[in-house]
Gaussian input, Z-matrix of N, CA and C with variables (Angstrom, degrees):
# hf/3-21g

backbone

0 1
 N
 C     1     B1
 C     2     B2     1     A1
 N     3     B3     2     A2     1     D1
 C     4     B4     3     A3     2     D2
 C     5     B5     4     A4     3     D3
 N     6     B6     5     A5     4     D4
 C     7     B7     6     A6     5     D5
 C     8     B8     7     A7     6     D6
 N     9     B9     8     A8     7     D7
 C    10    B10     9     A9     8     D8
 C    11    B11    10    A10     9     D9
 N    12    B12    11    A11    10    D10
 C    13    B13    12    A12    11    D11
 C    14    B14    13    A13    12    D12
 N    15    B15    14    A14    13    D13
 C    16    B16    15    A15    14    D14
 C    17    B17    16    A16    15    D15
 N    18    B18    17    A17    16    D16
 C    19    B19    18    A18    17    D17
 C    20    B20    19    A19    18    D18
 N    21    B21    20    A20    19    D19
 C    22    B22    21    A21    20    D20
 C    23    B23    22    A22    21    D21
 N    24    B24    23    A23    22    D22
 C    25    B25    24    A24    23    D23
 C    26    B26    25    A25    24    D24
 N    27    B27    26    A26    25    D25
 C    28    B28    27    A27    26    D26
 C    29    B29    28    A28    27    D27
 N    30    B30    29    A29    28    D28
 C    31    B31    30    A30    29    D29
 C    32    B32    31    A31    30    D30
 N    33    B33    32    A32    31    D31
 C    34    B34    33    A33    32    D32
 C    35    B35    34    A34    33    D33
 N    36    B36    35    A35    34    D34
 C    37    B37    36    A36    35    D35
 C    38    B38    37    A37    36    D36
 N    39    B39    38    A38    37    D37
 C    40    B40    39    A39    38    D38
 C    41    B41    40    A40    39    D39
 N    42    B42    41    A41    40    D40
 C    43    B43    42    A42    41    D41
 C    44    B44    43    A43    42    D42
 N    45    B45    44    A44    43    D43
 C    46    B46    45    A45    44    D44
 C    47    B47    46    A46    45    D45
 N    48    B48    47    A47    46    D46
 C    49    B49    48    A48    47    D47
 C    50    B50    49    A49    48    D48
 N    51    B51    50    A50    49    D49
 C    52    B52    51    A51    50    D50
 C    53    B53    52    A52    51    D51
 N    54    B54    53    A53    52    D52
 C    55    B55    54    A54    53    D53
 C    56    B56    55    A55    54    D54
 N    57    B57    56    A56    55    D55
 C    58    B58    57    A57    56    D56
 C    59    B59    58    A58    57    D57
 N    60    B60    59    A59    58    D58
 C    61    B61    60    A60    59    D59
 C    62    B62    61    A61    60    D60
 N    63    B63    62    A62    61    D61
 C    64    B64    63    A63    62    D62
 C    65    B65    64    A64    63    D63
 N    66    B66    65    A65    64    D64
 C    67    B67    66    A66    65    D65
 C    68    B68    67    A67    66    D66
 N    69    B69    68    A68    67    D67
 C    70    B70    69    A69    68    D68
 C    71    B71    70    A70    69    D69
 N    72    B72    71    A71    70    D70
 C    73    B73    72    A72    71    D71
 C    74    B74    73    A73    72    D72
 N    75    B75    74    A74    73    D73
 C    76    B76    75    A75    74    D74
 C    77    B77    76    A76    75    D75
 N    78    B78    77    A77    76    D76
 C    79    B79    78    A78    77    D77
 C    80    B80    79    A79    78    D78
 N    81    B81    80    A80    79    D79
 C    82    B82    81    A81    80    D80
 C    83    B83    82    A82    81    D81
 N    84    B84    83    A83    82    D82
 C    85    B85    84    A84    83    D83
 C    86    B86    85    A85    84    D84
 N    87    B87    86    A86    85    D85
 C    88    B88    87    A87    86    D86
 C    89    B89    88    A88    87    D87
 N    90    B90    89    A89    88    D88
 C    91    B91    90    A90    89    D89
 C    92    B92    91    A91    90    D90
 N    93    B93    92    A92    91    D91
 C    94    B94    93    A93    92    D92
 C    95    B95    94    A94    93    D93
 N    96    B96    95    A95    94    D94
 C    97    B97    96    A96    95    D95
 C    98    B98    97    A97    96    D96
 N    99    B99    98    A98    97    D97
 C   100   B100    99    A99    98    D98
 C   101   B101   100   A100    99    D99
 N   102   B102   101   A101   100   D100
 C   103   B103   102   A102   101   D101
 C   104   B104   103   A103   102   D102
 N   105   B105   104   A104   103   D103
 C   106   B106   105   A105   104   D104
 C   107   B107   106   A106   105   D105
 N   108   B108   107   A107   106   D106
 C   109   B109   108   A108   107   D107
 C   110   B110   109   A109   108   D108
 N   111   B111   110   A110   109   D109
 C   112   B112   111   A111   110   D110
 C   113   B113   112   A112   111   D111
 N   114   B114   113   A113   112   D112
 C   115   B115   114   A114   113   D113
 C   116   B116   115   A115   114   D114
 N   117   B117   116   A116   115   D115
 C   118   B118   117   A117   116   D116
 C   119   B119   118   A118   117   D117
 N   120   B120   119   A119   118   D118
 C   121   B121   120   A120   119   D119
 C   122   B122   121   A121   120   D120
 N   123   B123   122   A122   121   D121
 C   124   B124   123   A123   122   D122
 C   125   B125   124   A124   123   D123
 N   126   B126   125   A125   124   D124
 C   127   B127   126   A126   125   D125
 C   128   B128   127   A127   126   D126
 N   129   B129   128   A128   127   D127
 C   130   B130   129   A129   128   D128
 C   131   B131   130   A130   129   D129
 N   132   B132   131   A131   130   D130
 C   133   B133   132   A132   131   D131
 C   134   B134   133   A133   132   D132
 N   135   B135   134   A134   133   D133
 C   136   B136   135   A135   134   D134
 C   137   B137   136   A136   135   D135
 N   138   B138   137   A137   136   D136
 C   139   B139   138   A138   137   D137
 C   140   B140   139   A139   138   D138
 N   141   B141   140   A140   139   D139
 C   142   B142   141   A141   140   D140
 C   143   B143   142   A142   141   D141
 N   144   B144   143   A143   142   D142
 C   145   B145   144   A144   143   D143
 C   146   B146   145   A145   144   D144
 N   147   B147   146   A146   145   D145
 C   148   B148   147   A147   146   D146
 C   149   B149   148   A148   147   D147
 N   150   B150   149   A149   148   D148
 C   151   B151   150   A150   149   D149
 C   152   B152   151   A151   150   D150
 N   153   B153   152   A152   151   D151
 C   154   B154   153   A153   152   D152
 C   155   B155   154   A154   153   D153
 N   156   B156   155   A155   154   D154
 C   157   B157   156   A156   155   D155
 C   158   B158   157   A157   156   D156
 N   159   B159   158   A158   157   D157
 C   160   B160   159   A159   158   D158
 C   161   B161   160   A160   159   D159
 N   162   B162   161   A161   160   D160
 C   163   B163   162   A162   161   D161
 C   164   B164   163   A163   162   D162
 N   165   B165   164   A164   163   D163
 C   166   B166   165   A165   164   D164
 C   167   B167   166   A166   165   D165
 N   168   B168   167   A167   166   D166
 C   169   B169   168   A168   167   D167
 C   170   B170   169   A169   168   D168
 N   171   B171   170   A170   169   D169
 C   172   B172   171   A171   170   D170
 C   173   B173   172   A172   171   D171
 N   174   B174   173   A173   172   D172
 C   175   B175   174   A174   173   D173
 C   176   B176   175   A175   174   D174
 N   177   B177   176   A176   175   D175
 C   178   B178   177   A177   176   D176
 C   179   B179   178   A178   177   D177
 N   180   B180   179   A179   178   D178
 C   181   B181   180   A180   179   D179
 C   182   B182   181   A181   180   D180
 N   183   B183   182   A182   181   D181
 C   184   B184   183   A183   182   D182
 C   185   B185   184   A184   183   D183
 N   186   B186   185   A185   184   D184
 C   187   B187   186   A186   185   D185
 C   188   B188   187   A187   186   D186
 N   189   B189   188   A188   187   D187
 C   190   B190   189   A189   188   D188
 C   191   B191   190   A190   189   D189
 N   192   B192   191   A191   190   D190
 C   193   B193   192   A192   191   D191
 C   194   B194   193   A193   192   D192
 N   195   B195   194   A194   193   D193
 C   196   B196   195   A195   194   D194
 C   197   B197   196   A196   195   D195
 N   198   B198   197   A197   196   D196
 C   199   B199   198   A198   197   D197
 C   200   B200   199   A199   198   D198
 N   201   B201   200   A200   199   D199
 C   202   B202   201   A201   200   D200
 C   203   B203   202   A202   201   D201
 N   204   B204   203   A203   202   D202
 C   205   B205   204   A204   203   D203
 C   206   B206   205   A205   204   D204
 N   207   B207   206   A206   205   D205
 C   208   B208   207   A207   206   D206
 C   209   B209   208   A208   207   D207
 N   210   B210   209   A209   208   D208
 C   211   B211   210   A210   209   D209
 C   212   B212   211   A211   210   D210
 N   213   B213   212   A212   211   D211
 C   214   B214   213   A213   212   D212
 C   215   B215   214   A214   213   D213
 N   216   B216   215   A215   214   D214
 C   217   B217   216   A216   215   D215
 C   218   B218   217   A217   216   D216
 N   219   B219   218   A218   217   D217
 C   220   B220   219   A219   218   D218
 C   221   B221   220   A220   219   D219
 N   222   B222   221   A221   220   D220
 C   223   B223   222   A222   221   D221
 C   224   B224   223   A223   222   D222
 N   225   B225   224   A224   223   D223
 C   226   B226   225   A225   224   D224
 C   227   B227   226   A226   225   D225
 N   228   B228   227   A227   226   D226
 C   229   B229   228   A228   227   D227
 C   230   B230   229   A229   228   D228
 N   231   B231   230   A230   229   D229
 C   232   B232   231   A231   230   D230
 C   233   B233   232   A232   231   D231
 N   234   B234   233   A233   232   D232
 C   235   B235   234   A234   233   D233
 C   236   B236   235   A235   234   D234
 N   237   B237   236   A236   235   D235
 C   238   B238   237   A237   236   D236
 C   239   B239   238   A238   237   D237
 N   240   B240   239   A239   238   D238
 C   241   B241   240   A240   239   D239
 C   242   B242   241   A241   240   D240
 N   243   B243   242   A242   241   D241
 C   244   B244   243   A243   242   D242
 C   245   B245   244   A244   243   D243
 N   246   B246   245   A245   244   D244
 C   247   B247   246   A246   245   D245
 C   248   B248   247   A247   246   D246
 N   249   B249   248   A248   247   D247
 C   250   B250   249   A249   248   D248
 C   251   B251   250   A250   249   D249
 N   252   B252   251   A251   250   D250
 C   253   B253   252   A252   251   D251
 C   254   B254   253   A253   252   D252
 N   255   B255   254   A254   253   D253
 C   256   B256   255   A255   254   D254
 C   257   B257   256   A256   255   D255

   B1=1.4456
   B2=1.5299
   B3=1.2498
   B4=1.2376
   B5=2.0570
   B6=1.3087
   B7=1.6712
   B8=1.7697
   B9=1.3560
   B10=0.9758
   B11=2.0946
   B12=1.5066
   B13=1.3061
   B14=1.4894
   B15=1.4902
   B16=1.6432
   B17=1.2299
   B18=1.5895
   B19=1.4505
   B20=1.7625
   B21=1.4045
   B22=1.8282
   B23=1.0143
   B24=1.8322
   B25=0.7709
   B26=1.9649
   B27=0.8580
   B28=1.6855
   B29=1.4479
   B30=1.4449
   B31=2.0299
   B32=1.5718
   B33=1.6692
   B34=1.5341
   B35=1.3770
   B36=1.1164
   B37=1.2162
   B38=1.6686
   B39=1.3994
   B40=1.7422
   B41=1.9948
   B42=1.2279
   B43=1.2606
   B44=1.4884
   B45=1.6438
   B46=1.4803
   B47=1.6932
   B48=1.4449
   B49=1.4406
   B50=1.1948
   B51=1.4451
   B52=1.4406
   B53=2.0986
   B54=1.0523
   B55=1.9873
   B56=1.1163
   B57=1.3099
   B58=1.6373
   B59=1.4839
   B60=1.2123
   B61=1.6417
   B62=1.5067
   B63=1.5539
   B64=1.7840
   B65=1.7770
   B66=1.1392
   B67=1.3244
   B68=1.2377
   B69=1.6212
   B70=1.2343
   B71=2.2661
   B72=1.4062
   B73=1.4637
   B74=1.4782
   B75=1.1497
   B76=2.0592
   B77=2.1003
   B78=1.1992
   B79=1.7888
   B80=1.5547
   B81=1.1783
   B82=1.4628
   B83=1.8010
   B84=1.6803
   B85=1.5446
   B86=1.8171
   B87=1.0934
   B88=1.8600
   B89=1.5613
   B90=1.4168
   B91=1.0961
   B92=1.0875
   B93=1.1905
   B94=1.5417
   B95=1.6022
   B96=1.2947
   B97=1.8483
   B98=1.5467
   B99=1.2606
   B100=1.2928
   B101=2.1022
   B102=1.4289
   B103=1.6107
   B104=1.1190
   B105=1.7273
   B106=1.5864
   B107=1.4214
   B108=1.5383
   B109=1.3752
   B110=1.7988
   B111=1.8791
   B112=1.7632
   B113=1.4739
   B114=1.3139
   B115=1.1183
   B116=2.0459
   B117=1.2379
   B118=1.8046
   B119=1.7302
   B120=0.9836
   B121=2.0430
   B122=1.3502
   B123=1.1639
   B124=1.8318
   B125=1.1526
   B126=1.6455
   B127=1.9722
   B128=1.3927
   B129=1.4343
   B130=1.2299
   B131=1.8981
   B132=1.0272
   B133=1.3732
   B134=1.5738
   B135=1.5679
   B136=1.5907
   B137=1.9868
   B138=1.3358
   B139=1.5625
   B140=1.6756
   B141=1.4974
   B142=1.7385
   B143=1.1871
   B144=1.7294
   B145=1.5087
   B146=2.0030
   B147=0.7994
   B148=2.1687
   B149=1.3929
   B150=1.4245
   B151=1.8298
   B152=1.3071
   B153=1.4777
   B154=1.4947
   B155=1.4338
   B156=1.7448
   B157=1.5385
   B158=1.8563
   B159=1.8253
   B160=1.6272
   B161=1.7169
   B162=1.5051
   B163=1.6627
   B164=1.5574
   B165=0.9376
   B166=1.3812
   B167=1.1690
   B168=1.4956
   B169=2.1002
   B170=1.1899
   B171=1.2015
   B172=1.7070
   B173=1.1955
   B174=2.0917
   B175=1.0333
   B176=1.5513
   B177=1.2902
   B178=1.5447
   B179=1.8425
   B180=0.9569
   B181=1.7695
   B182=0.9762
   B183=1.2685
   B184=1.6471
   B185=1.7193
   B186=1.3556
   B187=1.4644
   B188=1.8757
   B189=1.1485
   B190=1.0482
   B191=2.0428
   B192=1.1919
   B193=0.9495
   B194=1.8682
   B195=1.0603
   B196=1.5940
   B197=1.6665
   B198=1.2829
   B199=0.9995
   B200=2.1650
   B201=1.1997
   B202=1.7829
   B203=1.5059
   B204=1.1873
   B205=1.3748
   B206=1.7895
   B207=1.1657
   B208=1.6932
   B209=1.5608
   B210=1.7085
   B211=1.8485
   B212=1.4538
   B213=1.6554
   B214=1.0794
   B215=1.8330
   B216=1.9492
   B217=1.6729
   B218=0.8964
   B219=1.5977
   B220=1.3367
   B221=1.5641
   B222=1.4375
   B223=2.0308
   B224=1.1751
   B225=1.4545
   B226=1.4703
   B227=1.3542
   B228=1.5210
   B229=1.3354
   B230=1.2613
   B231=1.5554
   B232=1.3102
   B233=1.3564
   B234=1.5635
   B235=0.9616
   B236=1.7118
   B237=1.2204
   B238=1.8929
   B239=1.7253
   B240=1.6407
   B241=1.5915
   B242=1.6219
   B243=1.3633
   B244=1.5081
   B245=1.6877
   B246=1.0120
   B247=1.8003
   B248=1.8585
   B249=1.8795
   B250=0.9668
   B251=1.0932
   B252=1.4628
   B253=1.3191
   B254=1.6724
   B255=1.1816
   B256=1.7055
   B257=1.6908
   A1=108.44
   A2=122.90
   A3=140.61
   A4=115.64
   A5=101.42
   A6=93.24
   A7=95.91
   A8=143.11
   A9=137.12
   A10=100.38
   A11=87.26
   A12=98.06
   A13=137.23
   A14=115.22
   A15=91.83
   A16=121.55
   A17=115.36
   A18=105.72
   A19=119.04
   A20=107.91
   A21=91.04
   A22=113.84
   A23=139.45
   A24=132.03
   A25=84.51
   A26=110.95
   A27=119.77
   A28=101.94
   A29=90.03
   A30=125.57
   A31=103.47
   A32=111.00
   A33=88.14
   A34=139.66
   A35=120.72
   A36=127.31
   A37=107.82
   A38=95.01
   A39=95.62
   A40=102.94
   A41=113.70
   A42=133.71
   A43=107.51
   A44=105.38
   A45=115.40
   A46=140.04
   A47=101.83
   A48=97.34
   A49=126.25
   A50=150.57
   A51=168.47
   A52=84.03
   A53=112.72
   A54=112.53
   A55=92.71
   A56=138.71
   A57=126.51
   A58=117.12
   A59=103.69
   A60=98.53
   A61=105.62
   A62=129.57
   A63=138.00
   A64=90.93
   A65=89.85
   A66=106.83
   A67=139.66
   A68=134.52
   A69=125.64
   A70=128.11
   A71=95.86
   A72=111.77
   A73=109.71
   A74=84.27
   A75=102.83
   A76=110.64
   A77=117.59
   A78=124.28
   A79=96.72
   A80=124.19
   A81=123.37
   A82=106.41
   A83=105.61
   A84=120.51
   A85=87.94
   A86=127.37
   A87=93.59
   A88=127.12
   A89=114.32
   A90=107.58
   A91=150.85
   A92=113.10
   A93=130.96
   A94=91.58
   A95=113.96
   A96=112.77
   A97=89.94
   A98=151.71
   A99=165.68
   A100=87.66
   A101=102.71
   A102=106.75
   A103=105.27
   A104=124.26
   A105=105.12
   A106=117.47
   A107=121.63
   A108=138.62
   A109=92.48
   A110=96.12
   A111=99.54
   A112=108.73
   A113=123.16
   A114=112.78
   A115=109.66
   A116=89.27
   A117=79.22
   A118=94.90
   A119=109.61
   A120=104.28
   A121=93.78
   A122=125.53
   A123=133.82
   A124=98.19
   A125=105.20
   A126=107.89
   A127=100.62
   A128=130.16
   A129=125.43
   A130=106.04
   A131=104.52
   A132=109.40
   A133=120.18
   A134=99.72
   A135=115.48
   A136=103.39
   A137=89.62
   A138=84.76
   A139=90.07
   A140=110.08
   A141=107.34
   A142=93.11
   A143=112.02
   A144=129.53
   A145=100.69
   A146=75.28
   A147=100.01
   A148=94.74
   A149=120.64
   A150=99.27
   A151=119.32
   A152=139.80
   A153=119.58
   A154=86.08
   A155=115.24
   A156=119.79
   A157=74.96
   A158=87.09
   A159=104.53
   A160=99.09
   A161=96.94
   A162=112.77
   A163=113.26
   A164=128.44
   A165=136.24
   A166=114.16
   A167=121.43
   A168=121.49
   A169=95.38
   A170=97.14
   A171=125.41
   A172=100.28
   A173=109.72
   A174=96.53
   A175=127.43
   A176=112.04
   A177=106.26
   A178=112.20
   A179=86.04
   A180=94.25
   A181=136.47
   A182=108.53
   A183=136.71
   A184=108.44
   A185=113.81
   A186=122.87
   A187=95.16
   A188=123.06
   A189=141.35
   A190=111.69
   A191=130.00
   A192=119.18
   A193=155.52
   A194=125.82
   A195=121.72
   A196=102.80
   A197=109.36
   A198=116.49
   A199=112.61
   A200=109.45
   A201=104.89
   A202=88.72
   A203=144.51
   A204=139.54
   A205=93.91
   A206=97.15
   A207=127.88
   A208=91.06
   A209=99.25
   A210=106.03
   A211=117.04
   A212=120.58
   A213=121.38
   A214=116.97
   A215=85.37
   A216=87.46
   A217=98.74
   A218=139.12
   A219=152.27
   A220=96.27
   A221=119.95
   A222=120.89
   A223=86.75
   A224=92.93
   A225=102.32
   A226=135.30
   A227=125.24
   A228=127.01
   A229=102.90
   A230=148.90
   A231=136.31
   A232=106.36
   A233=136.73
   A234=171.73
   A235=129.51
   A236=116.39
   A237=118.25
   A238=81.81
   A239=94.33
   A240=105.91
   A241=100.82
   A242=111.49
   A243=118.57
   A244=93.02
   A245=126.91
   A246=165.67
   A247=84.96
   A248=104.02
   A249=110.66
   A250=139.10
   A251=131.48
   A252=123.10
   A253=101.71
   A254=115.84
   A255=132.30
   A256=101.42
   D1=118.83
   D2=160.70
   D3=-25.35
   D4=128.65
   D5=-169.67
   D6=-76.28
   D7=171.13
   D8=-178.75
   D9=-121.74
   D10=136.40
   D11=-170.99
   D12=-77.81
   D13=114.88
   D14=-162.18
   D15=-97.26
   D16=175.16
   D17=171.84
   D18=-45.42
   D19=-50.22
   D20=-178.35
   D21=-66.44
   D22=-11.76
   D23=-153.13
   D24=-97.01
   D25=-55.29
   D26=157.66
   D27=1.15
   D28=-99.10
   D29=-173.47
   D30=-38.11
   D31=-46.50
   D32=164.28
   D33=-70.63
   D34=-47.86
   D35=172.86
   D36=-39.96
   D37=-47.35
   D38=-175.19
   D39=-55.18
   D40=-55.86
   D41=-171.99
   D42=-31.93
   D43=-71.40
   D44=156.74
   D45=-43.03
   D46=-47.24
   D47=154.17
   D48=-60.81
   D49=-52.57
   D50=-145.05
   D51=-89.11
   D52=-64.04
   D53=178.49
   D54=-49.61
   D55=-63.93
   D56=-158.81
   D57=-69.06
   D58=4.78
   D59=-178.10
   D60=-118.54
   D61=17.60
   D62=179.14
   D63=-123.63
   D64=162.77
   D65=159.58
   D66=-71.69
   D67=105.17
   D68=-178.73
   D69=1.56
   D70=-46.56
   D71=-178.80
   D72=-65.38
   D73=-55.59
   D74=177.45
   D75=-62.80
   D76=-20.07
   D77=174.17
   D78=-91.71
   D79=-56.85
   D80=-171.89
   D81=-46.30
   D82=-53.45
   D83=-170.76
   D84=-71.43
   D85=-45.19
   D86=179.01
   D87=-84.25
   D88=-3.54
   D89=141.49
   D90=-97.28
   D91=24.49
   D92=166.14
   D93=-89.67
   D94=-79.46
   D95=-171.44
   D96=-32.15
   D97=-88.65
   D98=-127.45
   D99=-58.03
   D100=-57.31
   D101=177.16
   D102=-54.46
   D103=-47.66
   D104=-161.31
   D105=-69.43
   D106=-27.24
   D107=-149.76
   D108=-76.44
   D109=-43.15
   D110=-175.07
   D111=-62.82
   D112=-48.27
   D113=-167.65
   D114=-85.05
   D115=-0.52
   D116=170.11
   D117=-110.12
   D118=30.64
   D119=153.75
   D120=45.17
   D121=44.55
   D122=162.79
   D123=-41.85
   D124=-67.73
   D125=-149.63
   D126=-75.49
   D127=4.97
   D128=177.91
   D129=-86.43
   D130=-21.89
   D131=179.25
   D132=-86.48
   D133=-15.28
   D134=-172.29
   D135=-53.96
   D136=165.97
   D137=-170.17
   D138=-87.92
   D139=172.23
   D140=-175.33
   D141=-119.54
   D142=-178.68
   D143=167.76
   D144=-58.28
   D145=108.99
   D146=159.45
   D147=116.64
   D148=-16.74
   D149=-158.85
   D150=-72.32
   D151=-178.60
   D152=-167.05
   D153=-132.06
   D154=136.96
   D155=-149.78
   D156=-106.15
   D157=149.47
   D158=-174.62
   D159=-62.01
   D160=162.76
   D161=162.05
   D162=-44.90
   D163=149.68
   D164=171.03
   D165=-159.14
   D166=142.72
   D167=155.47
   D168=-124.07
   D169=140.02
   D170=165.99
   D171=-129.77
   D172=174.32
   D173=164.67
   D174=-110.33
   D175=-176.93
   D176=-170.60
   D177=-91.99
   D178=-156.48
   D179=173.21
   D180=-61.32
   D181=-30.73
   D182=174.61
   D183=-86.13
   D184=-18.16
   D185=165.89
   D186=102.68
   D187=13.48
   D188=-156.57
   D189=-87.49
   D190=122.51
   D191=161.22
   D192=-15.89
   D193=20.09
   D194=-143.83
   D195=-100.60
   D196=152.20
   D197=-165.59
   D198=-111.36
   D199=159.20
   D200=-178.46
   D201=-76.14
   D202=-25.17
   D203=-173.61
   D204=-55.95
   D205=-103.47
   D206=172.24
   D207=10.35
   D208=-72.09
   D209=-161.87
   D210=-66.02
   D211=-24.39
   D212=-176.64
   D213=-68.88
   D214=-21.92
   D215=173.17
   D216=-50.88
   D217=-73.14
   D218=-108.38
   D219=-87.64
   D220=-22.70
   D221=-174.98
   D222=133.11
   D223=-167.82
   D224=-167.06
   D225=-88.08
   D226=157.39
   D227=-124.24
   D228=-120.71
   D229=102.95
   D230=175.84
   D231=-108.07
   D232=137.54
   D233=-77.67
   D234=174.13
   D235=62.32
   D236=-147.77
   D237=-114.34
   D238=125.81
   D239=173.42
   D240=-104.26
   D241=150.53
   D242=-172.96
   D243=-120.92
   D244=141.30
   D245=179.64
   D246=-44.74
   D247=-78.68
   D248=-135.96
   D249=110.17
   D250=-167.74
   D251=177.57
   D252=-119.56
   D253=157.46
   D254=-179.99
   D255=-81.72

């Protein structure tokens, strides 16, 4: 019978594929950021399920000014953070 595959077992594989395709210099440098964030108790500061995330403007797509005020008029507001580049 076939072992059944899990999510960590998932996330690693993914982990390893995604490292094998940068340069040694470029895996070392995200796991250092990845170390510093653990040992400065980042995700302890992260906001949780119910909390209400501060005001903020960024800009939009257009490179444009907008604010969480503005959009919250408009209904409700979802919020997707992107990585970036290494």
């Amino acid at each position: 019978m076939a072992r059944m595959t899990t999510l960590a077992d998932e996330l690693r594989e993914l982990k390893t594929r995604l490292e094998g395709k940068r340069a040694p210099e470029q895996v070392i440098l995200m796991h250092r950021a990845v170390d510093e964030l653990r040992a400065a108790k980042a995700a302890d500061r992260a906001l949780k399920v119910g909390d209400r995330a501060p005001e903020f403007t960024l800009p939009n797509a257009e490179e444009r000014p907008i604010s969480s005020r503005d959009l919250l008029a408009r209904g409700p507001l979802v919020v997707t953070f992107y990585r970036g580049r290494w």
